[in-house]
N, C-alpha and C positions, 0 to 999 in steps of 0.2 A: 879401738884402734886395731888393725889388722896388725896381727903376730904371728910370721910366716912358719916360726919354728913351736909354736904350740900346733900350726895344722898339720906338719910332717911328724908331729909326735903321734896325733890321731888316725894318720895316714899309716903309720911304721905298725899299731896297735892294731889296727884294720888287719892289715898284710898278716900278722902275726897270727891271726885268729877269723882267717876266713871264713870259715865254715860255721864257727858261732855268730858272728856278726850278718851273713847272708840266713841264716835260719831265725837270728831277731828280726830282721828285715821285712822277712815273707812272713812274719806273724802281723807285726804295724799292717804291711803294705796290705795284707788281703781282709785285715778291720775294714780299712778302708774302701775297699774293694768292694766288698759285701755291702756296706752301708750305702754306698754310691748307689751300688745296681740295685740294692732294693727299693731307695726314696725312691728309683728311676722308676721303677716298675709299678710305684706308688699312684706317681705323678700319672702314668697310663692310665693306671684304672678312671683316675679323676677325669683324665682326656675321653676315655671310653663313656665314661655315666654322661658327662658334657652331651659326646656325639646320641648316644642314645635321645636324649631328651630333643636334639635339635629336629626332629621332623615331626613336632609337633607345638604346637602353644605353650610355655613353659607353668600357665596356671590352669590347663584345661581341667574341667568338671565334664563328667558322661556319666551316663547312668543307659542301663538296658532290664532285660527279663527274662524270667524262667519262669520255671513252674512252682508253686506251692507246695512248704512242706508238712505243714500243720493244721489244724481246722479251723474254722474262727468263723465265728455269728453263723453258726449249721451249715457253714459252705466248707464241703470235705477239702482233704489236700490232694495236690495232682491236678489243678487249677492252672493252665498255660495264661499267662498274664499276658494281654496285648498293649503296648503303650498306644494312644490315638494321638491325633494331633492336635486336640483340644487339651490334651495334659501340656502339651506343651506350648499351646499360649496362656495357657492358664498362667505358669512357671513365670514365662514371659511374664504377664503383664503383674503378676507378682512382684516379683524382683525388677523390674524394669530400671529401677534405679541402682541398682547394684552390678547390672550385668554391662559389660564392655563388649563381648563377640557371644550369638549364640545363632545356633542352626539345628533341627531337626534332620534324622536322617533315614532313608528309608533301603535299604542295601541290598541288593539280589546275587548272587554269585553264579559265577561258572556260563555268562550269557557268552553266543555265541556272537563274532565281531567282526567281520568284515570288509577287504578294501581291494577292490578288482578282484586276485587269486592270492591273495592273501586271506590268512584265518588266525584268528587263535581264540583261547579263553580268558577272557576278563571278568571283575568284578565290577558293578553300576552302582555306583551311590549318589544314592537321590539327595540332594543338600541344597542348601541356602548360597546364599552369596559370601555372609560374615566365613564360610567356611575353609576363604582361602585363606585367611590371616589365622584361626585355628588349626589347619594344616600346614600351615607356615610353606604353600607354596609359592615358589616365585613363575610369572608368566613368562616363557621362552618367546610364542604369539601369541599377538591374539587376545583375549581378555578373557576374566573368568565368569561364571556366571553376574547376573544383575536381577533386582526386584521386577522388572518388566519380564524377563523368561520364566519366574518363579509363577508372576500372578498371571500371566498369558497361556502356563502349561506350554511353552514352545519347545519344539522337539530339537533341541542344541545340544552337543557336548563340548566337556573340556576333556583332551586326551592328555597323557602323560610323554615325554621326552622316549622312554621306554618304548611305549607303543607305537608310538610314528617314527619311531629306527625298525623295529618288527613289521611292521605291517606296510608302512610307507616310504620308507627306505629313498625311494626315487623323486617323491615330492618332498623338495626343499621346504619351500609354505604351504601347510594342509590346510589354511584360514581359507574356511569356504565349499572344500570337500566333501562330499556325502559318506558318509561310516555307517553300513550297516550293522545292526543289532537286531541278532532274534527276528532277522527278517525285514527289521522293519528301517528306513531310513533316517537320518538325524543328520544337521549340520556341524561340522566343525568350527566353532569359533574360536578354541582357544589352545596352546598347547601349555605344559607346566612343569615345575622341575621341581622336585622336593626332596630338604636336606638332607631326610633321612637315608636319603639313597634309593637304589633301582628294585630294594623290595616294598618299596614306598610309593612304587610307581606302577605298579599293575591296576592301579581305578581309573577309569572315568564315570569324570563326573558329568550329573544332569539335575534339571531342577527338578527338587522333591516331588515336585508336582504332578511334574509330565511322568516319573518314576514311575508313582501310585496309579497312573491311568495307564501307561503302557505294560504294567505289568500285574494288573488288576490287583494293588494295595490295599486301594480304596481308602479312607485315611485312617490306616497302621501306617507306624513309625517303629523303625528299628530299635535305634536309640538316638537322645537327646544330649549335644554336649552346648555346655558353658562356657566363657570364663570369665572373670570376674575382674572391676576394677581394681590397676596393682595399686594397693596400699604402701605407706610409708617405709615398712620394715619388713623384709621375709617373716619374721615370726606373727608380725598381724597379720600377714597375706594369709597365713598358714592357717590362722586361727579364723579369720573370714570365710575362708572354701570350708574350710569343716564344720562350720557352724550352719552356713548354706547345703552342703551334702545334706547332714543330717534333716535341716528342715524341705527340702528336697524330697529325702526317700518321704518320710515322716507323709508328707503330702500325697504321694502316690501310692504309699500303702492306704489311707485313708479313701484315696480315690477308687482302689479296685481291689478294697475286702478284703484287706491283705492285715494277719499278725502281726502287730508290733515286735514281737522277739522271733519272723521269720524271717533267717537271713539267707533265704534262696531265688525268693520270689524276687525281689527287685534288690539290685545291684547297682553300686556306684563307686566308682574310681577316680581320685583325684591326684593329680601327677604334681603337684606341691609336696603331699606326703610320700609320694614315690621318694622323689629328688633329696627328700632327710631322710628317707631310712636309708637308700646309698650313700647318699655321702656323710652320714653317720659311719656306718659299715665301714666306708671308704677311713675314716678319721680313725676306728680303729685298728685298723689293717696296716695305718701310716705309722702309728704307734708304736705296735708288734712292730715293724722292719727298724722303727729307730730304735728299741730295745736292745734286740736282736743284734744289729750294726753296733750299738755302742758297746755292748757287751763282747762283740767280737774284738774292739778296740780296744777294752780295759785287758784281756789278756793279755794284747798285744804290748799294751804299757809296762803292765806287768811281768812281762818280759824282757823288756829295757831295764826294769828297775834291778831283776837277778843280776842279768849280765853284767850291770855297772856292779854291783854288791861284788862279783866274781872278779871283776877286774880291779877293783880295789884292793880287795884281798891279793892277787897275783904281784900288787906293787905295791904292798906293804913296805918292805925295804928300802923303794923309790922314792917312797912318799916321805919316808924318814929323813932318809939322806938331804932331800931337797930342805925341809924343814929345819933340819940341824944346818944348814947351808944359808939361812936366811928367808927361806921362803915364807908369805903371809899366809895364815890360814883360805884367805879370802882367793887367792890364786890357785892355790889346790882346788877350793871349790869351781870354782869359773873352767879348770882344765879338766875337771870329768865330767859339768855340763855341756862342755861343747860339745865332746866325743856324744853323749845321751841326746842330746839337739844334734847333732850333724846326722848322725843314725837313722831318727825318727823321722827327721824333716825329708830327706832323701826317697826311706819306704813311703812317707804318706804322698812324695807326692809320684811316685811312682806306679802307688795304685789310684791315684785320680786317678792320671793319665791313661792309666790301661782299661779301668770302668767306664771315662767319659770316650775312650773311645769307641769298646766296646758297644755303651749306646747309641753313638754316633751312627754308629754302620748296622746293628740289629736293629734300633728303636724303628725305623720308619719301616721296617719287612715285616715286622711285628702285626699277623693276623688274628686273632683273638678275639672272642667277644668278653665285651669292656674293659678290654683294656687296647688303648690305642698310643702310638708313639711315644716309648718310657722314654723321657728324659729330666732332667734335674738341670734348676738354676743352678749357674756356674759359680754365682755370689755366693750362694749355701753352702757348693761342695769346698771352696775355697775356704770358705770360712771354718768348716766343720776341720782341714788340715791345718790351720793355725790353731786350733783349737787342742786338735793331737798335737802338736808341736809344745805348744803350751801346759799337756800332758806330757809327755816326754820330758823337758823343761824339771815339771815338778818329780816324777820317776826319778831321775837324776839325781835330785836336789839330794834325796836323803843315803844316796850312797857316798856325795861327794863331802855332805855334810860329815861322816860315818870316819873319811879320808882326812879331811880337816882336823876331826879331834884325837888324833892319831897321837901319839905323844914320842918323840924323836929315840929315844932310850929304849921304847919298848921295840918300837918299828925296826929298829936295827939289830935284834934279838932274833925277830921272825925270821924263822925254819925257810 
C-alpha cells in the first residue's frame, strides 16, 4: 500500500545528504553503465566475426602450396609444389559422397581490363560453377558461370558490382558487352554482389578452363576449395572437415613427395575452425566484460550498504523514539529498504538509459574491424537492473536489519 508520508521521509533524508546520496548514485549508475557498454561491445565483436565469415561458405575447406622444407625419399627441400587438376578430381571422385560444393581454382593477378577508355587492375580467377554458392555470391545480372563454359573453354566472365560502377559506369546492363583482358576479348554474362563487401569484389570470374589456356596454366591449379555436407550438429560438422582436411593433405603430400611432418609444402584452412576459435575468443572476452561490469556493481552495492549502515547510525535516536512509541521491528525494516530500493533503482536505471543511449547513437558509426554495431538485448539489460535492484534490496536488508534490533533504552542514550 502506497504510504505518502514514509516517501517524504526518504525524500526529506535525500535533501538532507545530497551529496552523499548523488555520489552513491554515480557509483550504482556507472556499474551499470560499464556493464551495458561492454556486453554492447561484446555483442559487436559477435556482429563483426558474423560479418566476417558472411562472404564466404560458412564450412569452406581450401587447400593451396608452397615450397618444401625438409628432404624426404632423396628429394631435397626448396621443392615449389604444383597442385594439377588431376589432384583435384582425384579428391573429387574420392569424397564424392561427402562433398556438397567444390571448384578448383586457377588465379592470375594484377591482369589488365578494359572497357572503351576505361582501365584498371583486376584479379581473374579461373573456377567452376559450384563457386558461386562457395563465394556466397548473389547475381545482380546475368548468370554465373555453367558446366557448358567450363567444358567448351568459352571465353565469358562474371564481373563484380564494383567493377561495372568503375569501369562501366554508363551501361546500365553490361549482359552481353565485350571486356577486354590482357588484350584479349571476353563476353560478359553476368554481373555479382558479394556479402563480404567491395573488397570481395575486385575478381572476375572465368571458367578454370578458358583461365589455364588464356594464360598459359596448362593444367596448374592454384588452389582447391570444398565444402562438405552440413551434418546434424556444428561439433560433427567440425569434426567431419577436420577429419577430411587432414585426409586431404595426407593425400597430396603422398601425391608430390611431400613429408608427413612438413608443414610448408601444402596447406589447408578450414573456416569451421576459424568460426570456434572466434567465437571462443569472442565467449571469453563476454566473460572478462561480465566480470568486470559485475564487479563494478558489487562496489556500487557496496556502497549502498555503508550508506544505509551511516544512516542508521545518524537515526539511532529516531529509531528508538519510534520503537518506544509502538513501532514493529518489521516497519523499521521496510523504511530503510525503501530509501536502499529507491536509491538503487533510480541510479540503475539511470545508467541504462545513458549506456543504451549511448549505443543507440555510437553503435551504428562504429567502424572497426570485428567489431560491428555494439548493441545489447534490451530483455538482458532490463533484467541485469532488477537484478541490481534486487541487490540493493539485499544491501539494505542488513543495515535495516542492524536498525530493527536496535533496543529502545539504548537508542535513546545515543550521543
Amino acid at each position: 500500500m502506497f504510504d505518502i508520508e514514509r516517501w517524504q521521509e526518504i525524500f526529506d533524508t535525500i535533501r538532507k545528504n545530497k551529496l552523499r546520496t548523488f555520489l552513491t548514485g554515480i557509483s550504482v549508475a556507472s556499474g551499470i553503465f560499464i556493464l551495458v557498454i561492454l556486453l554492447g561491445f561484446g555483442q559487436g565483436m559477435q556482429n563483426g566475426i558474423a560479418k566476417e565469415f558472411e562472404g564466404d561458405a560458412g564450412n569452406l575447406i581450401g587447400v593451396w602450396t608452397q615450397v618444401t622444407t625438409k628432404e624426404y625419399k632423396g628429394l631435397n627441400p626448396g621443392r615449389r609444389i604444383q597442385l594439377r587438376r588431376e589432384n583435384y578430381d582425384m579428391l573429387e571422385k574420392l569424397y564424392a559422397d561427402k562433398l556438397e560444393y567444390k571448384s578448383p581454382q586457377y588465379r592470375v593477378f594484377n591482369t589488365s581490363v578494359n572497357y572503351g577508355k576505361e582501365s584498371g587492375a583486376y584479379m581473374v580467377w579461373g573456377t567452376s560453377p559450384d563457386f558461386q554458392q562457395i563465394e556466397n555470391a548473389t547475381m545482380s545480372y546475368g548468370r554465373f558461370l555453367n558446366y557448358y563454359d567450363e567444358q567448351h573453354k568459352s571465353k565469358v566472365v562474371v564481373i563484380s558490382n564494383k567493377i561495372h560502377r568503375e569501369l562501366m559506369n554508363s551501361v546500365e546492363n553490361p549482359i552481353g558487352k565485350q571486356l577486354e583482358i590482357d588484350d584479349l576479348s571476353f563476353k560478359i554474362i553476368g554481373v555479382y554482389s558479394d556479402a563480404g563487401g567491395e573488397r570481395e569484389e575486385e575478381k572476375i570470374f572465368m571458367p578454370v578452363t578458358t583461365s589455364q589456356v588464356v594464360f598459359n596454366g596448362g593444367d596448374s591449379i592454384n588452389m582447391v576449395f570444398f565444402t562438405l555436407k552440413p551434418a546434424e550438429t556444428f561439433e560433427q560438422s567440425l569434426a567431419d572437415s577436420e577429419k577430411f582436411s587432414a585426409e586431404m593433405k595426407s593425400y597430396l603430400q603422398q601425391a608430390h613427395t611431400v613429408a608427413p611432418d612438413d608443414s610448408s609444402a601444402i596447406n589447408t584452412f578450414n573456416t569451421l575452425e576459424r568460426v570456434q576459435r572466434f567465437h571462443n575468443l569472442n565467449y571469453g572476452i563476454k566473460m572478462f566484460f561480465w566480470f568486470v561490469g559485475i564487479c563494478t556493481i558489487i562496489a556500487g552495492i557496496v556502497g549502498v550498504s555503508n550508506i544505509m549502515l551511516i544512516i542508521v547510525k545518524e537515526r539511532t535516536r529516531e529509531i528508538g523514539i519510534r520503537k518506544a512509541l509502538g513501532a514493529k521491528p518489521w516497519s523499521i525494516i521496510v523504511m530503510i529498504l525503501h530509501e536502499a530500493i529507491f536509491v538503487t533503482a533510480v541510479s540503475g536505471f539511470a545508467g541504462l538509459i545513458l549506456s543504451m543511449g549511448l549505443l543507440e547513437i555510437v553503435g551504428p558509426n562504429v567502424k572497426v574491424d570485428y567489431i560491428l554495431n555494439p548493441s545489447i538485448n534490451f530483455s538482458v539489460a532490463i533484467t541485469t537492473v532488477f537484478l541490481l535492484i534486487l541487490a540493493g534490496a539485499v544491501a539494505g536488508f542488513f543495515p535495516a536489519w542492524r536498525a530493527a534490533s536496535i533496543k529502545p533504552i539504548e537508542a535513546l542514550r545515543d550521543e
